[in-house]
C-alpha positions in Angstrom: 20.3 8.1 4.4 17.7 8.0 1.8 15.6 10.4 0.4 12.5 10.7 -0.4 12.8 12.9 -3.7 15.1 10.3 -5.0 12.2 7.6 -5.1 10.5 6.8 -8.3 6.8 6.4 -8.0 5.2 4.7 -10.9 1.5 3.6 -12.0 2.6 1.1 -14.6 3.1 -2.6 -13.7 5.9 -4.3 -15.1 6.9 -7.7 -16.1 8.1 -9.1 -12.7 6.5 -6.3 -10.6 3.9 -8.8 -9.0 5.7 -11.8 -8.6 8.6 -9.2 -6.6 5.5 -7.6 -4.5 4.3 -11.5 -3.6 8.1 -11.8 -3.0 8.5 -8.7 -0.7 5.4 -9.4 1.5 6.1 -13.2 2.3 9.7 -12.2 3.0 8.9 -9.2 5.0 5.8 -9.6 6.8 7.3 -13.3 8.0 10.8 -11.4 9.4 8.6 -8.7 11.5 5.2 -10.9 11.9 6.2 -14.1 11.7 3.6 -15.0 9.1 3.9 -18.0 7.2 3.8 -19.5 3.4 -0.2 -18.9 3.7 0.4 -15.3 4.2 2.5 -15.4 0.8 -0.3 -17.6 -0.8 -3.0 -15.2 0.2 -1.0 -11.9 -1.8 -0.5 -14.1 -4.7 -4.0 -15.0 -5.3 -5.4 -11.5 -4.7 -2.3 -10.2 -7.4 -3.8 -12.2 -9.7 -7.3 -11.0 -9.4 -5.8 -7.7 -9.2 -4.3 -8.6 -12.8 -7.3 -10.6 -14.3 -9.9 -8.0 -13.6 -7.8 -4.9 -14.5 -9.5 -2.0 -15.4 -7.9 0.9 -16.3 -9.7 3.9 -15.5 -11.1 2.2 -11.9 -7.6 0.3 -11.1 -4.5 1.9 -10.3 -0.7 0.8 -8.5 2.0 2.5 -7.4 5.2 0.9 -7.6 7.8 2.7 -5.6 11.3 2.5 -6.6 15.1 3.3 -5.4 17.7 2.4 -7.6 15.7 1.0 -9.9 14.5 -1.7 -7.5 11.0 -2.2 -5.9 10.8 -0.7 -2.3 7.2 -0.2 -1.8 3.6 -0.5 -3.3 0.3 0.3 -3.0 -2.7 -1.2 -5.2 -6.3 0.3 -5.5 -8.2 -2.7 -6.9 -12.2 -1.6 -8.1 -15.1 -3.5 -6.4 -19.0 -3.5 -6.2 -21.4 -0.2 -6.1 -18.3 2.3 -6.7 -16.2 1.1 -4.2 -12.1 0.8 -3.8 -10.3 -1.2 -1.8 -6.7 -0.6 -0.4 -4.1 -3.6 -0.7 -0.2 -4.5 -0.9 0.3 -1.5 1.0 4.4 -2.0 1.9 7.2 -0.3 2.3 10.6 -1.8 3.3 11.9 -0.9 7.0 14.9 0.9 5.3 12.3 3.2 3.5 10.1 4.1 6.0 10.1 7.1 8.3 10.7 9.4 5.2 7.1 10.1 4.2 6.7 7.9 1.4 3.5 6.3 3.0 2.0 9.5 3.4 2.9 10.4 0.1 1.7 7.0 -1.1 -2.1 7.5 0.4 -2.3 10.9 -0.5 -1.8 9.7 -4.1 -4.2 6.8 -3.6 -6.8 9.0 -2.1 -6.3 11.9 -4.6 -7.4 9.4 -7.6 -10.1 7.6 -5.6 -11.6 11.4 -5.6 -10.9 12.0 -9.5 -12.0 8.5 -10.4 -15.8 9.5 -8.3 -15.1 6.3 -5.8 -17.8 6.7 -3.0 -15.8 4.6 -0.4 -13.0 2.9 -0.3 -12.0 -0.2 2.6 -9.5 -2.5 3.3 -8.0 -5.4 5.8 -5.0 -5.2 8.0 -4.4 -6.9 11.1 -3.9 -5.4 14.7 0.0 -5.8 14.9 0.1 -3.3 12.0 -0.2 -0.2 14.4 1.7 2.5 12.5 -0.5 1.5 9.6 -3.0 2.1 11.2 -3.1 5.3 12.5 -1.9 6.4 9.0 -5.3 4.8 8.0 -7.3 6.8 11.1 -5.2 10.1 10.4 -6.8 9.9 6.6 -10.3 8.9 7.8 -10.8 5.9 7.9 -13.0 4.2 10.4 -12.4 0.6 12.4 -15.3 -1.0 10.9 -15.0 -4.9 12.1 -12.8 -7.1 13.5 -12.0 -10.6 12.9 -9.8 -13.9 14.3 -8.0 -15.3 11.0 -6.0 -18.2 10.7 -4.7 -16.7 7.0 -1.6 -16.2 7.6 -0.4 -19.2 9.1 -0.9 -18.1 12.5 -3.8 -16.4 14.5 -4.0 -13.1 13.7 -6.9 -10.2 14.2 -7.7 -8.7 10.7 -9.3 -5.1 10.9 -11.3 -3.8 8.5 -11.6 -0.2 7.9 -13.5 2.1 5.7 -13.5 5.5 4.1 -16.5 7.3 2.8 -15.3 8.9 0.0 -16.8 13.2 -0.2 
């Protein structure tokens, strides 16, 4: 059985860290969801925003680790008028249940407070249930709802929002 104080949580990214998160999301998300290559596609080309328009004091991941391998991740990336937005969000199955997710957006919505974000939003689809009532049980709001063919099938994204106090 795992624990949860013997997982690493780390805010640097290092060399092989995205291209292992791009890994872990095509390979999970199509074993649970059945998402495709586009899904996979889609991770990779936000990553590499993510990594292009780094900023360090608005920008910020969290790279969770057992064993010194990757098991989760979360990724504030900085937008427009002061705003965050959640992404990569994942924690493998064997992981979860233990409070690491909890942990994780408690962390995330501890430095959107420091860093003086005003909101904060981000896109999931409907299938992701536990995810979201983590989401609602932190405040964020069902904002809109949209049919997406993004992920090689026809999924409903959801977008929530936060307003940051």
């Amino acid at each position: 059985m795992h624990q949860l104080n013997n997982i690493i949580i780390r805010n640097q990214l290092h060399s092989g860290d995205p291209g292992y998160i791009i890994y872990l999301h095509g390979k999970l998300y199509k074993q649970q969801y059945n998402y495709g290559i586009e899904f996979e596609m889609y991770v990779a080309k936000g990553l590499v925003e993510f990594l292009q328009n780094y900023h360090a004091e608005k920008d910020r991941v969290w790279i969770c680790e057992y064993q010194h391998k990757i098991i989760g991740s979360l990724v504030l990336m900085h937008r427009e008028n002061n705003e965050g937005q959640l992404r990569y969000f994942l924690i493998k199955p064997e992981f979860r249940g233990l409070g690491l997710g909890k942990k994780l957006l408690k962390l995330f919505l501890n430095f959107l407070k420091e860093s003086n974000y005003q909101s904060c939003f981000l896109w999931t689809t409907d299938e992701q249930k536990s995810a979201a009532a983590l989401y609602k049980n932190s405040g964020f709001i069902l904002t809109e709802e949209k049919f997406s063919n993004v992920f090689g099938k026809k999924v409903k994204e959801q977008r929530y929002d936060l307003k940051i106090k």
